[in-house]
C-alpha positions in Angstrom: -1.8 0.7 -9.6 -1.5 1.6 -5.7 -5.6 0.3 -5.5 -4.4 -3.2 -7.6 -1.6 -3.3 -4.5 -3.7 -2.4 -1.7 -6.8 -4.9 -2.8 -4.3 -7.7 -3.4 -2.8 -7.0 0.1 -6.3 -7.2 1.1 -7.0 -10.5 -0.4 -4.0 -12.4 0.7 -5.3 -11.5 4.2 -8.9 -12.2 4.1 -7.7 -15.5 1.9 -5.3 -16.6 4.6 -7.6 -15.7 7.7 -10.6 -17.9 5.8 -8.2 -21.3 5.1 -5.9 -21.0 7.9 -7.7 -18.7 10.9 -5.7 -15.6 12.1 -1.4 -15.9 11.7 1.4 -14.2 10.4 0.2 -14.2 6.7 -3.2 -12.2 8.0 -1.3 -9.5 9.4 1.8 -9.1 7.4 -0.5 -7.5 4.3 -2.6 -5.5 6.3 0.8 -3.7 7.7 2.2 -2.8 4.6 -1.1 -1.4 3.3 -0.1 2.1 4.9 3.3 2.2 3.2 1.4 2.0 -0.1 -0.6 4.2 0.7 2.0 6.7 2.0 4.2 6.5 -0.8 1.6 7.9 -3.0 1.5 10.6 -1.0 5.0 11.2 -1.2 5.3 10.5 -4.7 2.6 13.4 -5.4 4.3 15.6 -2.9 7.4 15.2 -4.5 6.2 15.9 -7.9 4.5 19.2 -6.5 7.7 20.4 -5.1 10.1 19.7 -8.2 7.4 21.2 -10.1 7.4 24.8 -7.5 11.0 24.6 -8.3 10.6 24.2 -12.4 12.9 21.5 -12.2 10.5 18.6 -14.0 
């Protein structure tokens, strides 16, 4: 799901910088690509520590 998020965020920008040139709708995506891509790594960090603690 993350790589569905993180390629759509990646189309919106090369789709805006290709009809309208480089704006705010270029960069916006391309900033929140690393909070994806860091709450995954929570998310399985998380897991591995309620695990450690037998709670899930």
């Amino acid at each position: 799901m993350n790589a569905v998020i993180v390629g759509f965020m990646a189309g919106i920008s090369i789709y805006s910088t290709v009809k309208n040139g480089f704006g705010f709708f270029t960069f916006l995506p391309v900033v929140f690509i690393p909070f994806v891509i860091n709450s995954k790594k929570v998310d399985w960090e998380l897991q591995e520590e309620l695990k450690s603690r037998d709670l899930k």
